[in-house]
C-alpha positions in Angstrom: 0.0 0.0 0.0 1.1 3.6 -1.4 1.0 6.2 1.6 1.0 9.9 0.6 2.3 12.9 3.4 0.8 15.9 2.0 2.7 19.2 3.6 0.5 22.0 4.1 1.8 24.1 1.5 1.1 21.4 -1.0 -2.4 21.2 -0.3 -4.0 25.1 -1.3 -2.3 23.5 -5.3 -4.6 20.5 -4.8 -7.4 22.6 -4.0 -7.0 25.1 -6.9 -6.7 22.0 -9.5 -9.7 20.2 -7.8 -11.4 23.7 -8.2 -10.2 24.3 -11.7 -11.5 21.0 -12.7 -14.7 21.6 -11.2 -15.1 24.8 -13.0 -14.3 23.2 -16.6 -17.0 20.6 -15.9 -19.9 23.4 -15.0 -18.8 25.2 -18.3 -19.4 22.1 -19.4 -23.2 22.0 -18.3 -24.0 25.4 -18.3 -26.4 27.2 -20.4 -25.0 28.4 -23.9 -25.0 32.5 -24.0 -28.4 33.4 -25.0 -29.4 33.8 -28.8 -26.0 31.8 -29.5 -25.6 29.3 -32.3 -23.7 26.4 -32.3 -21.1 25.9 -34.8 -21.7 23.6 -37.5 -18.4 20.8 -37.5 -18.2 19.4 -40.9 -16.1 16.6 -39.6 -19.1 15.5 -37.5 -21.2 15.0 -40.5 -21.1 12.3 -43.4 -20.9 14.6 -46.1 -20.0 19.1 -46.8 -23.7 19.1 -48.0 -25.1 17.2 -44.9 -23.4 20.2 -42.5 -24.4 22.8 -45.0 -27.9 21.4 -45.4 -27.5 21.8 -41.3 -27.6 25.5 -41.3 -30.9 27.0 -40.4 -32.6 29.4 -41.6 -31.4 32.1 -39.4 -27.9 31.0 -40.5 -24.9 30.2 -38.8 -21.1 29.2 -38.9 -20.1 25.9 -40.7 -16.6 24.8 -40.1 -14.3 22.7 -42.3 -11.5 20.5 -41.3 -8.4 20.1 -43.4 -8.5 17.0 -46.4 -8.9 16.5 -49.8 -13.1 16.2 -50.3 -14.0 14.8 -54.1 -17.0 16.0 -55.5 -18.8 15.1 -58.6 -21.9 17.8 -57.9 -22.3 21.2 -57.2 -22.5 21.9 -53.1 -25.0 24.1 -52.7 -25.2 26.9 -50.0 -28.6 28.0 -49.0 -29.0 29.9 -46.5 -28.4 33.9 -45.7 -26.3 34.8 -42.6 -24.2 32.4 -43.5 -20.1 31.5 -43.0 -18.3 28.5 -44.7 -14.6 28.7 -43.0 -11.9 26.2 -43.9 -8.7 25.5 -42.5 -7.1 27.0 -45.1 -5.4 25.2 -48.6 -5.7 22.0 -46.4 -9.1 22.4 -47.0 -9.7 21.3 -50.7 -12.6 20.9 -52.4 -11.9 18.9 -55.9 -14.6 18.9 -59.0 -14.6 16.0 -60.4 -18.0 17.2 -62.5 -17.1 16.8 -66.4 -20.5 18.5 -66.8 -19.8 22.3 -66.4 -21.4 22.4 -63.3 -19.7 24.5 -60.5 -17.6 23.7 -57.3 -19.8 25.6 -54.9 -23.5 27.0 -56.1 -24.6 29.5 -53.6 -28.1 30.8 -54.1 -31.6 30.6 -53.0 -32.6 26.9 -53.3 -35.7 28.4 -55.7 -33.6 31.2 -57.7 -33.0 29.8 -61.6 -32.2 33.0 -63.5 -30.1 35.3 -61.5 -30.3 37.7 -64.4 -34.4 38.4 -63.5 -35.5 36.5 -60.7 -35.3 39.2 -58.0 -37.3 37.6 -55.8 -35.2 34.7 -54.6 -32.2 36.9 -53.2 -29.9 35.8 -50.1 -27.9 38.3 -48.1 -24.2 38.1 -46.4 -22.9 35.2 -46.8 -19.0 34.7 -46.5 -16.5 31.7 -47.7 -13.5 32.1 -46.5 -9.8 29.9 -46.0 -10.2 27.1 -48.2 -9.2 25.8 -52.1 -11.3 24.9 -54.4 -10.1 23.2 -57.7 -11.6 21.6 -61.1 -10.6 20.1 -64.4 -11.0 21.3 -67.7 -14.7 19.8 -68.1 -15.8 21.4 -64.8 -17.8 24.5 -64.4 -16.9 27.9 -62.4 -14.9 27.0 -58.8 -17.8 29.6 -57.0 -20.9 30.6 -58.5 -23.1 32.9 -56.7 -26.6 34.3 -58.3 -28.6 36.9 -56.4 -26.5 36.7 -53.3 -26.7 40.4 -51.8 -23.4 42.0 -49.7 -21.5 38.7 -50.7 -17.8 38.3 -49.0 -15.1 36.5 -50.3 -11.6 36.1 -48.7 -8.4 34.4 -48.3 -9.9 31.5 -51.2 -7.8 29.8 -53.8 -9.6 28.8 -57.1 -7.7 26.9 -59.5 -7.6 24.9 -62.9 -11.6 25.1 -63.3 -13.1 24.8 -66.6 -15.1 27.7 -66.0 -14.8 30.9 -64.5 -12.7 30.8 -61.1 -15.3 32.9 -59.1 -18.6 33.8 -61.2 -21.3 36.7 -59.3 -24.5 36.2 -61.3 -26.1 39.6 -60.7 -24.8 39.7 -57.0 -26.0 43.1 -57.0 -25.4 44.9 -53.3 -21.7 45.3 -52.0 -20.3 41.8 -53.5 -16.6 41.6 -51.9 -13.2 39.9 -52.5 -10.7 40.3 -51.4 -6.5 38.6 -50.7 -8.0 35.3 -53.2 -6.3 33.7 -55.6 -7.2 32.5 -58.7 -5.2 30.7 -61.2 -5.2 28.5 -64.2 -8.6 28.6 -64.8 -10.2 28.1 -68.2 -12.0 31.5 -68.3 -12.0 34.3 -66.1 -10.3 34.3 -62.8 -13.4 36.8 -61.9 -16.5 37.3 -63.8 -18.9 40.0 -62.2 -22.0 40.0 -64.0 -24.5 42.9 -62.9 -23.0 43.6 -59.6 -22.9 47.3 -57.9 -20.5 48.7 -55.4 -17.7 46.1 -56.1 -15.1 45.9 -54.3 -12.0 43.5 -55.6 -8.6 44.3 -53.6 -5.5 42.6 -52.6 -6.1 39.5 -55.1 -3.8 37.8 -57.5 -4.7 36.6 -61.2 -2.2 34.2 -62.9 -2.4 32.5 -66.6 -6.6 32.5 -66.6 -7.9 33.2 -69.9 -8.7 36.8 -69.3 -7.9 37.8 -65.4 -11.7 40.2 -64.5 -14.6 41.0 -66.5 -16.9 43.3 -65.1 -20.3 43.8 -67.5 -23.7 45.6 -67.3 -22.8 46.9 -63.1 -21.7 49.9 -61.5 -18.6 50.8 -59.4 -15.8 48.4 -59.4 -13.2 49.3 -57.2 -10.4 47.4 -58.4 -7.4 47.9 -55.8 -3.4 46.6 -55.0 -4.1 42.8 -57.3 -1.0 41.6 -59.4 -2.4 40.5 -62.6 0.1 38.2 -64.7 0.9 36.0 -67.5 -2.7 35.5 -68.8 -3.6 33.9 -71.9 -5.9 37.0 -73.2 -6.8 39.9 -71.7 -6.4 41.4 -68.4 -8.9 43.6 -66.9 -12.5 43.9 -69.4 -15.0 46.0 -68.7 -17.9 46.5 -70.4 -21.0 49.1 -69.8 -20.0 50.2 -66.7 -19.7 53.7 -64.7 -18.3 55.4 -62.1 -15.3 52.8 -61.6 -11.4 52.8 -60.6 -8.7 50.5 -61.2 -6.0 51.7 -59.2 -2.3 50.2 -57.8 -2.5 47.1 -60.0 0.4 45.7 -61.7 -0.7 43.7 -65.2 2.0 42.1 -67.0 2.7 39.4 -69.4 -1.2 39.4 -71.0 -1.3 37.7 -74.3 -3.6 40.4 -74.9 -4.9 43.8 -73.8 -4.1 45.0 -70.6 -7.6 47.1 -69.6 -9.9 47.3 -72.0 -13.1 49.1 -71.6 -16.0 48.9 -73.8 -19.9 49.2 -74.6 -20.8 52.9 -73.0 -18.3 52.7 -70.3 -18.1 56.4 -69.0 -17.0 58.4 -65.8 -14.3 55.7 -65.2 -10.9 56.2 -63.6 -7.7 54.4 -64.5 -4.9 55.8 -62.4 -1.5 54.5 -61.1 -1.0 51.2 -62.3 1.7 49.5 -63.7 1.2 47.9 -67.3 4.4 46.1 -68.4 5.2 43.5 -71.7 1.6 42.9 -72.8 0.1 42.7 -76.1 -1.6 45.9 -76.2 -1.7 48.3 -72.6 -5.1 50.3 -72.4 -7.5 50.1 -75.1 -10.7 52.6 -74.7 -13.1 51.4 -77.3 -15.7 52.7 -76.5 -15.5 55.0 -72.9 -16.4 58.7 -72.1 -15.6 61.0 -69.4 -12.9 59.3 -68.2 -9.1 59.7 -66.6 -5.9 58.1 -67.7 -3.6 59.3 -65.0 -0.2 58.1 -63.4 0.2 54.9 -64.9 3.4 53.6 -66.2 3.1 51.8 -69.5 6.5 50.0 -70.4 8.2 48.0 -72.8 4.3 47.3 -74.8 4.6 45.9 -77.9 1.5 47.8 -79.4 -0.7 50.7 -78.3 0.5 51.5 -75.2 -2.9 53.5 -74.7 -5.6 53.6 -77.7 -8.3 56.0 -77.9 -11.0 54.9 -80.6 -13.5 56.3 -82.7 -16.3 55.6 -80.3 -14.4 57.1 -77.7 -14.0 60.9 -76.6 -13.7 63.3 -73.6 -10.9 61.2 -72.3 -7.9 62.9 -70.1 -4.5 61.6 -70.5 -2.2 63.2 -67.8 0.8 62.0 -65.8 1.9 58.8 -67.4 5.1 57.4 -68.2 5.4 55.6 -71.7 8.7 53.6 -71.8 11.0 51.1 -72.7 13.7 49.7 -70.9 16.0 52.8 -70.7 18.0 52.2 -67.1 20.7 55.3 -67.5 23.8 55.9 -69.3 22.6 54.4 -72.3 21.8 51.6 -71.5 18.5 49.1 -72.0 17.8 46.1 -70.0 15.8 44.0 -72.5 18.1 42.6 -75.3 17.3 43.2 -79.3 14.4 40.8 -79.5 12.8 42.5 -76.7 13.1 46.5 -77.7 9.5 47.3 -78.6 7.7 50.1 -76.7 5.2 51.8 -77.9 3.4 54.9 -77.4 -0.3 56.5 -77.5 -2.7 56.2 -80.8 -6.2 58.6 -81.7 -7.8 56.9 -83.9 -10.8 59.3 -85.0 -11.8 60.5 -81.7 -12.3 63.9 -80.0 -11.9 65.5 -77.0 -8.6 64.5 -75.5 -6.6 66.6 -73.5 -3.1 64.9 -73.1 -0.5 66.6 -70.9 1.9 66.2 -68.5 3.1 62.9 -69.9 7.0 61.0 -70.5 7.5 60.0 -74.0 11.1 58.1 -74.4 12.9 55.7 -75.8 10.0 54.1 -77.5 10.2 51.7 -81.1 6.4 53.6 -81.6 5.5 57.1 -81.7 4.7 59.3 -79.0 1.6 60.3 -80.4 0.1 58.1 -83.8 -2.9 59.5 -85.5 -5.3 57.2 -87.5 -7.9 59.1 -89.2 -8.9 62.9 -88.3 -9.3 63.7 -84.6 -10.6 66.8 -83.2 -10.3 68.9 -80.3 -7.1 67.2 -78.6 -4.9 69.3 -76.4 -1.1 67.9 -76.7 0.7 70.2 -74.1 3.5 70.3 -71.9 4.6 66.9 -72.5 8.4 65.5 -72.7 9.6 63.3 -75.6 12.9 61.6 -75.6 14.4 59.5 -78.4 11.0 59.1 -80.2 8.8 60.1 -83.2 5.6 61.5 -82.4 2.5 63.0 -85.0 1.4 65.5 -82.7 3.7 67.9 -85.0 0.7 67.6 -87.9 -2.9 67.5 -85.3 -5.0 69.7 -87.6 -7.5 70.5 -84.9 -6.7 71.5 -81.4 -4.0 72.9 -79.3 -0.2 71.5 -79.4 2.4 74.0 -76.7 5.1 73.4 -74.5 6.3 70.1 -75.1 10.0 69.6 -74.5 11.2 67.4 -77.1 14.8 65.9 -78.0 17.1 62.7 -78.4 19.7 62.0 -75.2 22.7 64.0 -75.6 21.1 67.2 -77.3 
C-alpha cells in the first residue's frame, strides 16, 4: 500500500486543481450564451452538404476541417447569414464534374435566372480559408446568383473549366478580397450585374482573361497583381463610375484594360502595365481619366483611344521602354518594342503632362482625323511622335529631343 504525506503548502495547489477541474466541468453543463448558435463541424457530418444542409434558416457558422473532399456535384449553399470557413489550402474541395457544373453554387434553393428572378435573393454570406479546384470539363470554382453584400476572402480557385469565381447579378456590395485565382479556363473573376464592387489585394495568374466586369456599377479594383494570362487582363464593359487603381498587369497575351460598350466616368490611375500585347484600349469609354500609370516595354498601343471614344484625359503617365541610364537598356534586341499612345478618329482629348522616351512607336500616332485634342507640356525623348501635324486642337510646350542634345 502507497501512503501519501501531504505538507500544508502542498495542499492550497490541490485545492486550486480540484477547483479548476470543477469549474471546466460546469462550463461544461452550463447554459450556452443566449441567442448563441452552435457551430456547424463538418467533420461531425457524413458529407460538406449534410453540415451545409445543417444551417438553419437564421444561419450560422459551418466549419471545415483540413483534407482533400472529391466531389462530382455542385454543393449548394442556401442559406443567408451564413459562414463557410476552412482551414485553409488544407481544405480542398476537388470537382470531379465533367459536366460544367460549378464547385460551390450559392443561391436561393428556388432562384434559376439570377439575371431576372429578383425575388429569390440571399444576403451576407461569406466563404473564406479554403481551395477549391476543377478540371478542364468542370464548371466555375464559385458561382453565386442573387447573393446580396456577398464576402469572399483568403480563397484559392484553381484549374476550373469555367470561370474561377462567377457573381450572377450579386448586386449589393459583393466583396473579394487577398484570393487567388489561377489557371482557370476563363475568367479568374467574372462580375455580371454587380454594384459597389469591391476587388482588392487578389492575384490573377495565366486565366484566360484575369476580370470581366459587365452591365454593373462601381468596381473598385485595388493593390491585385495581374500576370501571365492567356488573353486579356482587366475587361469592362458598360460600366460607370469605376477605378482600377495600384494594380500591376503584366505578361497578357492580350490587352491590358480594356473598356467597352458605353463605359463612362471611369478612372484608370497608377497602375503598372508592363510586356503585354496591347496596354489600355478605350473602345468605347467617355468621361474618363488616364492618370499616373506607367506603360513600359508594350509591344502595341500602349494606350488607344478609338472612334467611339472621346472626352478622355490623358495626364501623368510614363510611356517607356527599358532605358536604365547611361545608355543603357535592360531588354536585349528581341525585346526593344515600346510603344506609345494612338487617336484613332476621336475627339476630345486633353493629353498633358506625360514622359514619352525611348520608344520603337510614336509618342503620339494618329489614324484618321481627330478633333479637339490638347497635346501640351509633355516631354519626348528619343522618339517620333505625329502630334507635329494635329490639324484640330491645341499643341504647346512640349519639350522634345534625343539624349545628348
Amino acid at each position: 500500500m502507497l501512503r501519501f504525506s501531504l505538507s500544508n503548502s502542498t495542499l492550497p495547489s490541490i485545492v486550486l486543481g480540484v477547483v479548476f477541474v470543477t469549474s471546466l466541468m460546469a462550463q461544461d453543463s452550463a447554459v450556452v450564451l443566449p441567442g448563441a448558435r452552435p457551430t456547424i463541424d463538418a467533420a461531425m457530418f457524413p458529407s460538406l452538404q449534410a453540415a451545409f444542409d445543417a444551417v438553419p434558416e437564421s444561419g450560422g457558422l459551418v466549419k471545415l476541417p483540413a483534407g482533400t473532399f472529391e466531389i462530382t456535384e455542385p454543393l449548394r449553399i442556401h442559406t443567408e447569414d451564413t459562414c463557410i470557413e476552412g482551414s485553409g489550402t488544407a481544405t480542398h474541395i476537388k470537382n470531379l464534374d465533367e459536366k460544367g457544373q460549378p464547385a460551390l453554387l450559392v443561391s436561393h434553393l428556388d432562384c434559376k435566372d439570377a439575371r431576372t428572378d429578383r425575388k429569390h435573393q440571399l444576403w451576407r454570406l461569406r466563404l473564406a480559408n479554403l481551395r477549391i479546384t476543377g478540371n478542364e470539363k468542370s464548371g466555375s470554382g464559385i458561382e453565386a446568383r442573387q447573393i446580396n453584400e456577398i464576402f469572399i476572402d483568403g480563397v484559392t480557385v484553381s484549374e476550373n473549366g469555367g470561370d474561377g469565381i462567377f457573381l450572377n447579378y450579386c448586386y449589393e456590395d459583393p466583396r473579394i478580397v487577398d484570393c487567388l485565382m489561377t489557371y482557370n479556363k476563363q475568367s479568374g473573376v467574372n462580375l455580371q450585374g454587380c454594384h459597389d464592387i469591391v476587388v482588392s489585394s487578389c492575384q490573377f495568374e495565366e486565366n484566360q482573361d484575369a476580370l470581366h466586369c459587365f452591365d454593373g456599377f462601381n468596381l473598385c479594383m485595388t493593390g491585385c497583381c495581374v500576370d501571365d494570362h492567356l488573353g486579356a487582363g482587366v475587361v469592362i464593359e458598360n460600366t460607370y463610375g469605376s477605378v482600377l487603381s495600384g494594380n500591376m498587369i503584366e505578361e497578357c497575351n492580350g490587352t491590358a484594360v480594356i473598356l467597352d460598350r458605353d463605359c463612362y466616368g471611369i478612372t484608370l490611375s497608377a497602375n503598372v502595365i508592363a510586356h503585354n500585347g496591347g496596354g489600355i484600349d478605350l473602345r468605347d469609354a467617355h468621361g474618363c481619366a488616364v492618370s499616373a500609370n506607367t506603360f513600359t516595354i508594350l509591344k502595341t498601343n500602349a494606350l488607344r483611344i478609338g472612334p467611339d471614344s472621346g472626352r478622355i484625359t490623358v495626364g501623368g503617365n510614363n510611356f517607356s521602354n527599358s532605358y536604365t541610364g547611361e545608355g543603357k537598356v535592360r531588354r536585349g534586341t528581341e525585346d526593344l518594342a515600346a510603344a506609345g499612345l494612338v487617336l484613332e478618329s476621336t475627339e476630345d482629348v486633353a493629353i498633358s503632362g506625360n514622359v514619352f522616351s525611348g520608344l520603337t512607336d510614336k509618342a503620339l500616332t494618329l489614324v484618321g482625323e481627330s478633333h479637339g485634342i490638347v497635346f501640351a507640356n509633355n516631354v519626348l525623348r528619343d522618339v517620333d511622335s505625329d502630334h507635329r501635324v494635329l490639324e484640330s486642337g491645341t499643341v504647346a510646350n512640349n519639350e522634345e529631343g534625343n539624349s545628348g542634345d
